[in-house]
C-alpha positions as CSV (number, residue, x, y, z in Angstrom):
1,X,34.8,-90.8,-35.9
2,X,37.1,-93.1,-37.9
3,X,39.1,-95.6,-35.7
4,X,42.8,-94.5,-35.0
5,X,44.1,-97.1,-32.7
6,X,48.0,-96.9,-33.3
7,X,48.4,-100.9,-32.7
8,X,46.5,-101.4,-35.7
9,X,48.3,-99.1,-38.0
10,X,51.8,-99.8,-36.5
11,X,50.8,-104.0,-37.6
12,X,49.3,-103.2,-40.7
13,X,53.0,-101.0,-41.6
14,X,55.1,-104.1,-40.2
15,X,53.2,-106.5,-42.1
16,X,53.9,-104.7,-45.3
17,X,57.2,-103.9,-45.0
18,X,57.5,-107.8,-44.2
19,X,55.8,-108.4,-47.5
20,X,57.7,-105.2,-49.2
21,X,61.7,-107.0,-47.7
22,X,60.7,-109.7,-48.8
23,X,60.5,-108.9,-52.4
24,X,62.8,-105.8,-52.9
25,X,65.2,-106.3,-49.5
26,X,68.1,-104.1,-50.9
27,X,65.7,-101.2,-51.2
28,X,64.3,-102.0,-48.2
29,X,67.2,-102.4,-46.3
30,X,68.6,-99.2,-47.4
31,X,65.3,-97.5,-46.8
32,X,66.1,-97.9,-43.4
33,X,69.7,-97.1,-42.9
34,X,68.5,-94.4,-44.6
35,X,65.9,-93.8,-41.7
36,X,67.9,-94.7,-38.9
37,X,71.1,-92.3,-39.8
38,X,68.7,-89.4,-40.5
39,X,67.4,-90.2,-36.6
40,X,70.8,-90.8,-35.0
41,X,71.4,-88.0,-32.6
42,X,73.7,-84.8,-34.5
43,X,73.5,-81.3,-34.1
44,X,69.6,-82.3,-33.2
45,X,69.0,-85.1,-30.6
46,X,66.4,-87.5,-30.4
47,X,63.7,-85.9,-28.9
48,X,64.0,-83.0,-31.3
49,X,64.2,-85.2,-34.4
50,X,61.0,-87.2,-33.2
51,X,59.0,-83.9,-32.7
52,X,59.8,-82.5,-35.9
53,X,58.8,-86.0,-37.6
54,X,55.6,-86.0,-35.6
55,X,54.6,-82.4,-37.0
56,X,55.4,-83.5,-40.2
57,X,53.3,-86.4,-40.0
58,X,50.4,-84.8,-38.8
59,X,51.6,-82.0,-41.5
60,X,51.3,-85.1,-44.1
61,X,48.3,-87.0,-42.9
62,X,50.5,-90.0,-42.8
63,X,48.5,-91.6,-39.8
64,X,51.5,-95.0,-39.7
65,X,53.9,-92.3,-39.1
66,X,51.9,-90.5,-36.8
67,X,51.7,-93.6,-35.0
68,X,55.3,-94.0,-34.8
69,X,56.4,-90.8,-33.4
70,X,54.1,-90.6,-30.8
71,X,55.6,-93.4,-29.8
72,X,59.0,-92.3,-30.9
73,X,58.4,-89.3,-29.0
74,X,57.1,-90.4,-25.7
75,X,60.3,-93.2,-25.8
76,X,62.5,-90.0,-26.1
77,X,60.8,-88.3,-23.4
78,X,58.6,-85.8,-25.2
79,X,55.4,-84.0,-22.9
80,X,52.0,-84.1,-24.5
81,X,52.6,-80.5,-24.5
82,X,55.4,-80.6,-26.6
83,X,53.9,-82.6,-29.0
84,X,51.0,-80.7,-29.2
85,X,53.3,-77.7,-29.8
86,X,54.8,-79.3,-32.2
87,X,51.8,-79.9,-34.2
88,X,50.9,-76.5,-33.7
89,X,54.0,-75.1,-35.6
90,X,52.5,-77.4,-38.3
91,X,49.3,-76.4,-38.6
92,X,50.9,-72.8,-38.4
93,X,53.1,-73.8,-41.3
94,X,49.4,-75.3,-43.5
95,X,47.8,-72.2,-43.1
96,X,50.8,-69.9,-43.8
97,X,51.5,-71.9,-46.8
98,X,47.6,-71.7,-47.9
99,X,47.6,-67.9,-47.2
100,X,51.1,-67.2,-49.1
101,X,50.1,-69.1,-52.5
102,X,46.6,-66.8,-52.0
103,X,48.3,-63.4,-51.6
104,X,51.4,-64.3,-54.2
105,X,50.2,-67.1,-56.8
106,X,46.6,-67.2,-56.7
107,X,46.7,-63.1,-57.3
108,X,48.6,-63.3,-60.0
109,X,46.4,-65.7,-61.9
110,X,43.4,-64.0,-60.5
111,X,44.6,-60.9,-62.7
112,X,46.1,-62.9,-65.5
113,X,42.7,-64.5,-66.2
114,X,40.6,-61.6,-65.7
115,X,42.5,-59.7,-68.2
């Protein structure tokens, strides 16, 4: 099983992003304005915003931003439960997505080609 121990992704992300400011720190600084604003609490709060970015991530296979809101979620209060529920609207999403392109897209071609 591959190693995913968070500490070790969440250093290797700080340390670029160090190296990344350092060389382009306008982009980088409005990267994360960027970030924080789309995380300040609106019609969705917090806790909401870090659940739907966890999904993503897991949706993504972005393991430094899995690391991050698992974190970000348990600082906003977020059950295990909840995260896994979460996730499970994602992997819901995957395999709707996979079966939609089959039934619509993939069909289409199917007969296109065979003709």
């Amino acid at each position: 099983m591959e190693d995913y121990a968070a500490d070790g992704v969440l250093s290797s992300y700080k340390e670029g992003m160090g190296q990344f400011t350092e060389k382009l720190p306008d982009i980088a600084s409005g990267f994360h304005a960027f970030t924080e604003s789309c995380f300040a609490d609106g019609a969705l709060d917090g806790k909401q915003k870090q659940l739907i970015a966890l999904a993503l991530s897991v949706y993504a296979d972005d393991k430094t931003c899995m690391a991050f809101h698992v974190k970000g979620c348990y600082e906003a209060g977020c059950t295990e439960q909840e995260m896994l529920e979460a996730c499970s609207v994602a992997a819901a999403l995957g395999s709707g997505a996979v079966m939609s392109q089959t039934v619509t897209c993939l069909s289409g071609m199917l007969q296109q080609f065979k003709e």
